[in-house]
C-alpha positions in Angstrom: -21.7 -9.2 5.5 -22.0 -12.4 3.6 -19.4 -15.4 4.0 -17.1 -15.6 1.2 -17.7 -18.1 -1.6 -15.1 -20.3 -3.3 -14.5 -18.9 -7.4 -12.0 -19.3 -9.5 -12.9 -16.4 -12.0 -11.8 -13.7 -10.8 -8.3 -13.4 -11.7 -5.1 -12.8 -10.0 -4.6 -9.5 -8.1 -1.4 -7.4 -7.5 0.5 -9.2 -4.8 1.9 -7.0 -2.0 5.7 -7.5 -0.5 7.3 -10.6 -0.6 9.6 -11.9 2.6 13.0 -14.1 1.2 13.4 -17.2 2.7 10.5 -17.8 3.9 7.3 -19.5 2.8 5.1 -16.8 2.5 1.8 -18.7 4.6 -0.3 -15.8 5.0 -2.0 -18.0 7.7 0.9 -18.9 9.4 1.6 -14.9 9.5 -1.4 -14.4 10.7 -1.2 -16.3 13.5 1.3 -14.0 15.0 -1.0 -11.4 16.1 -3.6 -11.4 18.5 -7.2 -12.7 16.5 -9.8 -11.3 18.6 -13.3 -12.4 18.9 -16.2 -11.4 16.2 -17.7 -8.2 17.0 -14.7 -7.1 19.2 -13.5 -4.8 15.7 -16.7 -2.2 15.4 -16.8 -0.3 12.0 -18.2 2.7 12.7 -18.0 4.9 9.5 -17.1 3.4 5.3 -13.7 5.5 4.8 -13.7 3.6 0.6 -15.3 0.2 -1.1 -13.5 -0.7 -4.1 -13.8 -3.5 -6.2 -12.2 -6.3 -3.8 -12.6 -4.7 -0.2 -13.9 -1.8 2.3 -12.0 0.4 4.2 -13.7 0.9 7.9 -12.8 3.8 10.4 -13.7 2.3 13.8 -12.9 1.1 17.3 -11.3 -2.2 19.3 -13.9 -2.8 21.7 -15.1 0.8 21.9 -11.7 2.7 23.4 -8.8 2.3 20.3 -9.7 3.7 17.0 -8.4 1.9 14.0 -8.9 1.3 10.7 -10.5 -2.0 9.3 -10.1 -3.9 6.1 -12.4 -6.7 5.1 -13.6 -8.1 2.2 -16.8 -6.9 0.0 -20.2 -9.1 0.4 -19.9 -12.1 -1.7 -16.1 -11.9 -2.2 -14.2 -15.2 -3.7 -12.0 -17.3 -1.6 -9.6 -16.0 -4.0 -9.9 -12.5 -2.8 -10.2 -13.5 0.8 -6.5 -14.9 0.2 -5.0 -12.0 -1.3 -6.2 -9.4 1.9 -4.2 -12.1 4.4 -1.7 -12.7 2.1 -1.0 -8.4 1.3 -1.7 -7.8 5.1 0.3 -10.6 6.8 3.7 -9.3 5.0 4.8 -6.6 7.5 3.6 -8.4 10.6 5.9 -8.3 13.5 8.0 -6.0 11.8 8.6 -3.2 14.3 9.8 0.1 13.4 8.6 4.0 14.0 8.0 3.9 9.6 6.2 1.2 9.8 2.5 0.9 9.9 1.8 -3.2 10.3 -1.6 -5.5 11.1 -2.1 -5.0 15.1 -5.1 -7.4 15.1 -7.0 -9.4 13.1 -10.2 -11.6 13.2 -10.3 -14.5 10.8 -12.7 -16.2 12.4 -14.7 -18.8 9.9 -17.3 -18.5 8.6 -17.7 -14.7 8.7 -15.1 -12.0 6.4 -11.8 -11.8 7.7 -10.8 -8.1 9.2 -7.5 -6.5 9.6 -6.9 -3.8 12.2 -3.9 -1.5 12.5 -3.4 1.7 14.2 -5.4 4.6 13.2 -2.8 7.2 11.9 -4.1 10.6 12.5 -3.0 12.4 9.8 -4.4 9.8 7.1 -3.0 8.8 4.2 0.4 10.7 2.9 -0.6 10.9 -0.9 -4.0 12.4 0.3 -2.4 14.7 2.5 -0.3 16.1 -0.4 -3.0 16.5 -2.6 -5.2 18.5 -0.3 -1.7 20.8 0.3 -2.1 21.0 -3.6 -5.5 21.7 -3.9 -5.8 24.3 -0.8 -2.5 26.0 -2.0 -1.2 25.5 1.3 2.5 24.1 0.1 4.4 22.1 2.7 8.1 23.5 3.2 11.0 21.8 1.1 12.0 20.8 4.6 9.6 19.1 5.6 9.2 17.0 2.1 12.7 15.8 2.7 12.0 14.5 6.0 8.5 12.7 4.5 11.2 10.9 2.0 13.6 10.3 4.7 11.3 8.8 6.7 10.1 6.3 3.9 13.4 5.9 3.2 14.2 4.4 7.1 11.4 2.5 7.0 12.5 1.1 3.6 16.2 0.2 4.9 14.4 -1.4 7.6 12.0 -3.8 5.3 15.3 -4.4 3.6 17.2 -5.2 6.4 14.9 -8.3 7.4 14.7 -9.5 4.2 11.1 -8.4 3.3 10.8 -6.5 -0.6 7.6 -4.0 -0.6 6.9 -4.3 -4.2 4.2 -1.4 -3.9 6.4 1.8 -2.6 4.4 4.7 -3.3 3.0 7.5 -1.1 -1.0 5.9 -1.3 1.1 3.3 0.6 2.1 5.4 3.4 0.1 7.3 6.7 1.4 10.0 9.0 1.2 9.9 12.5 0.1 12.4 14.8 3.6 13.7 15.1 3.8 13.7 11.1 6.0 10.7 11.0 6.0 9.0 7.9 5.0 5.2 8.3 4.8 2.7 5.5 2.0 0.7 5.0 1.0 -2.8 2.8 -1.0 -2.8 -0.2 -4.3 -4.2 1.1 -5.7 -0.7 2.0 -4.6 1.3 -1.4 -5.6 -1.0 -3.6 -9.3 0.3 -2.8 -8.4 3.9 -2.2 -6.6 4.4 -5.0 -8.1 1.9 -8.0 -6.7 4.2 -10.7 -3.2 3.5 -9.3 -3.1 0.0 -10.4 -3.9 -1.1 -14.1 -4.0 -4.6 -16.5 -1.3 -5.4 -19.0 -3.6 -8.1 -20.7 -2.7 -10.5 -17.7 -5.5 -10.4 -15.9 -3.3 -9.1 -13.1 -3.8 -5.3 -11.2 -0.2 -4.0 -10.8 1.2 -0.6 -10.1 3.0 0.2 -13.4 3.6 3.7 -13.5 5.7 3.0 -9.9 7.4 0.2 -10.8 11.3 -0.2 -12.0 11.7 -1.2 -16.2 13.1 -4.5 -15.3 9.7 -5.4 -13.3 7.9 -4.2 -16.1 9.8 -6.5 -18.3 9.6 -9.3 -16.2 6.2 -10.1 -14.6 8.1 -11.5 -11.7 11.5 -9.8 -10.9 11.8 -7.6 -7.7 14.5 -7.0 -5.5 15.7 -4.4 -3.2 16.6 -2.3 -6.1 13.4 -2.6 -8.2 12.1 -1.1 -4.6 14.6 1.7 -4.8 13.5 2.7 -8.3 9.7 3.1 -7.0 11.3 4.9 -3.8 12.5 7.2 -6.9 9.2 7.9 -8.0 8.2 8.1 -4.7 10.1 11.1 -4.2 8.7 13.0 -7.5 5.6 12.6 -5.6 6.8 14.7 -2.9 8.4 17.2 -4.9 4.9 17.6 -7.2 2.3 17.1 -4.6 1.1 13.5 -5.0 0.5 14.2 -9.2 0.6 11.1 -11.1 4.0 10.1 -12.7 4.3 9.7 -16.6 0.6 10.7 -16.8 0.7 11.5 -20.6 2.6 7.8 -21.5 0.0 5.5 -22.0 0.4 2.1 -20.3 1.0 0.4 -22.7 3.7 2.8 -23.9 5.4 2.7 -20.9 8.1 -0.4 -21.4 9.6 1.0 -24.5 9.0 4.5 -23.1 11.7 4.0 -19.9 13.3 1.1 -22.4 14.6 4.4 -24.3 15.6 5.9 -21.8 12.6 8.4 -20.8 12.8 9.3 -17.2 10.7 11.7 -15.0 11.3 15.6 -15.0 12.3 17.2 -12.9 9.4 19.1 -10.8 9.1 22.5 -11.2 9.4 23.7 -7.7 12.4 20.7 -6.9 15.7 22.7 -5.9 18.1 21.5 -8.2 21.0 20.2 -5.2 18.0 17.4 -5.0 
């Protein structure tokens, strides 16, 4: 893989959660988990490539399996920022619904990689839709539970003053005991590129996800704007992982919730939820 190369042309990207009072150096974030050596991360198989990284399945030194995110060859300096700065935010934040960095390499002059635990399961929004697809329906029960987890892990982010900014199930991976466990932005961004989409900004954002105010300004999130895409995190449950407001067009979609358009309600959703 190529070393990075300085640009300045390739635009903003979304930016992951944000931690109040503090600075917010990815690098200084970074330095909080163990960097190990080049070649000590091996990526054994391409899970995705999208337009600003790769998603590796592999192994730490041949005996843990993880996953990997890195950069694509010939990424900007710019890009190289956003993955530490999207995978630094939940780092040391410990809790059994959260799924944070375990190791990185940063070394210069080679990409950085990002290592966290491999969750066995995968990734929850995949999950569902292959329950969709196969007609294999997961219990009302256990749905609940898959929000209640999110929901703990949530609290906890709260709690410590971090705001996600991306809930979403793309953003979350089940364990091997089906626990729920909420990840950063920096890997859905490539698995899911249909997720995130431009408002003539020159900025990637998840708009269908995120709270009216958010959408009205650029720059406003809070613990309740995270609520409001914990909302729609639920619909996704209830249908399945199908997109929310699919037939509003983007560009719609301010004066669309501005008027007081909300989600159905699913088809198959009890009404006591």
């Amino acid at each position: 893989m190529s070393t990075p190369k300085s640009s300045r042309g390739n635009g903003s990207i979304f930016g992951g959660a944000s931690t109040a009072g503090s600075s917010g150096d990815p690098k200084e974030k970074m330095r909080r988990i163990p960097n190990v050596q080049p070649g000590t991360l091996l990526c054994e198989h391409l899970i995705k490539e999208g337009t600003y990284g790769r998603i590796y399945g592999g192994k730490l030194a041949d005996a843990c399996d993880v996953l990997i995110k890195t950069v694509v060859d010939g990424a900007s300096l710019t890009q190289v920022a956003c993955l530490l700065q999207d995978s630094s935010m939940l780092i040391g934040v410990g809790h059994q619904n959260i799924l944070a960095p375990m190791l990185a390499n940063t070394e210069l002059p080679g990409p950085p990689e990002i290592a966290y635990p491999y969750p066995c399961k995968g990734n929850l929004k995949i999950f569902l839709q292959k329950s969709r697809e196969m007609n294999t329906p997961l219990s009302t029960r256990q749905l609940v539970e898959f929000g209640l987890h999110v929901t703990k892990g949530l609290a906890h982010l709260h709690s410590v003053g971090i705001i996600h900014k991306d809930i979403a199930t793309r953003n979350c991976y089940l364990d091997i005991d089906s626990y729920v466990k909420i990840c950063d932005n920096a890997l859905s961004r490539d698995l899911f590129p249909d997720d995130y989409h431009c408002l003539c900004d020159n900025e990637n954002r998840p708009l269908k996800w995120m709270a009216l105010e958010s959408l009205q300004q650029k720059s406003f999130y809070n613990t309740q704007t995270d609520v409001w895409s914990l909302g729609v995190l639920f619909w996704e449950l209830a249908t399945l992982a199908l997109t929310p407001f699919e037939e509003v067009d983007i560009f719609e979609l301010t004066p669309y919730l501005s008027d007081g358009f909300r989600l159905s309600q699913p088809i198959n959703c009890p009404d006591e939820l």
